[in-house]
N, C-alpha and C positions, 0 to 999 in steps of 0.2 A: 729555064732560069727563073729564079725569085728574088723579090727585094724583101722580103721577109726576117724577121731577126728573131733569132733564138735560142736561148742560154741553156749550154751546156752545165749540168751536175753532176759530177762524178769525183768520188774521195782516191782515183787513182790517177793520177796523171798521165801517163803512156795512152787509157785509153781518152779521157779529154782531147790531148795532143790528138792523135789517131781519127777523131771524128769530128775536130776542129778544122783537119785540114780538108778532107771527107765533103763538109758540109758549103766550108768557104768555095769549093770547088762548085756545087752547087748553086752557087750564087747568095748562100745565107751571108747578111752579116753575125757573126760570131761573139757569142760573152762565153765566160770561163769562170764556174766557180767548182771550189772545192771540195766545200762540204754546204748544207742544207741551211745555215747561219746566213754566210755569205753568201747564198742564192737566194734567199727573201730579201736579202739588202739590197743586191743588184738591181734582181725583181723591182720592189719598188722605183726605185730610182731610175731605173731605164725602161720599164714597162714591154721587156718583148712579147712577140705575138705569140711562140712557141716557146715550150721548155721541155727538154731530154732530161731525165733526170734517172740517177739510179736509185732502185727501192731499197737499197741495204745499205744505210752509211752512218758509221759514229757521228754519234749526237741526234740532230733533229737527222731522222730518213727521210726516205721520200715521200712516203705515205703522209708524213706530218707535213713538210711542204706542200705537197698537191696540194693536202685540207687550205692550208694559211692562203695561196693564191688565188684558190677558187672564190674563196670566203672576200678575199680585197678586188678580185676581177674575174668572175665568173663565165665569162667570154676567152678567155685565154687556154690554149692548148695546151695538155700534158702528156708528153708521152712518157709511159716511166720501162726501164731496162730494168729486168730481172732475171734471176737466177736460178737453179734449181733450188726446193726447198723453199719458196719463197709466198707457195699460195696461201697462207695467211694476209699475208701483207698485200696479194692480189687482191684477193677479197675485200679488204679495207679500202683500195685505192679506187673499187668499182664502185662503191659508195658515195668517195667524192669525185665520181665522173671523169674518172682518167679517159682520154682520148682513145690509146692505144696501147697494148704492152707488144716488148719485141725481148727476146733472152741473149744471153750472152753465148757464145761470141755474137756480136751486132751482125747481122750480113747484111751487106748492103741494100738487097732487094727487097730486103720486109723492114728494113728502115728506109729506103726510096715510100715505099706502100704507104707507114705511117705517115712520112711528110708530105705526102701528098691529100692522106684523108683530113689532115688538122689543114691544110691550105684551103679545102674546098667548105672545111665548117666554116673559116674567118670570112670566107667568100660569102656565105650564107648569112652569116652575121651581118655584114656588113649589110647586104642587102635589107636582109628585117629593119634594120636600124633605118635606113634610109626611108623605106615603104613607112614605118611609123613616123618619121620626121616628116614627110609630106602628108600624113593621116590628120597629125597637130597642125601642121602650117592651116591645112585645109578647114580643119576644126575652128583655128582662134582667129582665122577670117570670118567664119560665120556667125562665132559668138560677137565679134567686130559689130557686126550689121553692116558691111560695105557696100553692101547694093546701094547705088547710085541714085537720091532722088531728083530727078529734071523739076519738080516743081511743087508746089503743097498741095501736100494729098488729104484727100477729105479722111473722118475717120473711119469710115469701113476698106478705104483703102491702106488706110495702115495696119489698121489689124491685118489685113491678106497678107500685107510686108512682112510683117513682122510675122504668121504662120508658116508662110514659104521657107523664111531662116530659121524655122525653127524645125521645119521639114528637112531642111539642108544639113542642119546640126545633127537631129535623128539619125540620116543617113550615113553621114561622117563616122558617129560615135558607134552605130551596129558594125561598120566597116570594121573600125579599130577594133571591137569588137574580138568578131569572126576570126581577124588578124592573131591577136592574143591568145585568143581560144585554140587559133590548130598551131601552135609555137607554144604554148603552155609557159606564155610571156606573163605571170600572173602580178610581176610588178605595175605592171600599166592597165590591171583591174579599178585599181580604187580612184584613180583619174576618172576614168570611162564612164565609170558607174555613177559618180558623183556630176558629171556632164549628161547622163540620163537623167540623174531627180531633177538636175535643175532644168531640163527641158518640158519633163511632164511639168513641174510645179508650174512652170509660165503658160505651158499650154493650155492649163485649169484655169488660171487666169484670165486668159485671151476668151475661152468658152466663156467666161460668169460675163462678156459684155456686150454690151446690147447695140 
């Protein structure tokens, strides 16, 4: 069972219906849109984890949706249903990182497969996210200086304090690092990098004094 939610797209009916009921079974909660319009509007407005979508629909197709949701939440699972004649549109959709394709008719056992591989990415996600939100917590402690002082310290003892936090921040920031680097998380480069200059620049400092 999952508590997962995730909107159906499909311009035919019967099969929406048909994989609506399919999924609720499942344990998904369920959305329903039509055509590729009305699934970015949903989209946004309800943010589900997963989206089924078919790659051949008047007006925007799938291939243009996958682009638009990835582009608003990159984290989000697409799995797109296609048809024969359709690897053009494959091609496009590997592009923007579709999840998973499965053909028509859906069988249930390679669409079990795909919801299950988009479950264990969000599961992944999740976790990165979290590893990086304790990497920060740990970070803007340090930049803090919360070490605890019991009483006035002379000043070669503060230099040491203040070397050790800056030792501690080092470590944090190669962590986050490493982190980024094997996730190819390159949004959280320019944070990082900018918490190294200001580390060396202090530590130039702390050296020039006597």
């Amino acid at each position: 069972m999952t508590d997962q939610s995730i909107l159906i797209v499909d311009d035919e009916e019967g099969i929406r219906k048909v994989l609506q009921i399919s999924l609720m079974d499942s344990g998904f909660q369920v959305l329903l849109a039509e055509d590729g319009e009305s699934a970015l509007r949903m989209f946004l407005q309800e943010r589900p984890a997963i989206v089924l979508t078919d790659i051949k629909m008047p007006g925007m197709d799938g291939v243009e949706l996958l682009r638009r949701i990835k582009e608003e939440s990159p984290e989000t699972e697409v799995i797109m249903i296609t048809g024969h004649g359709d690897m053009d549109l494959v091609v496009k959709s590997l592009k923007y990182e579709a999840t998973y394709f499965i053909t028509k008719p859906v069988d249930d056992v390679i669409l079990a497969a795909a919801l299950e591989r988009a479950e264990k990415q969000i599961d992944s996600h999740r976790k990165r996210e979290t590893r990086i939100a304790r990497l920060e917590e740990m970070l803007a402690d340090a930049m803090n200086g919360a070490e605890p002082e019991s009483s006035p310290a002379s000043g070669p003892t503060r230099i040491l304090r203040e070397v050790r936090r800056m030792a501690l921040r080092m470590r944090i920031s190669l962590l986050a690092l490493d982190q980024a680097i094997a996730e190819g998380n390159i949004r959280s480069m320019p944070g990082i990098y900018t918490a190294l200059q200001e580390i060396s620049e202090r530590m130039n400092v702390l050296a020039k004094r006597e």
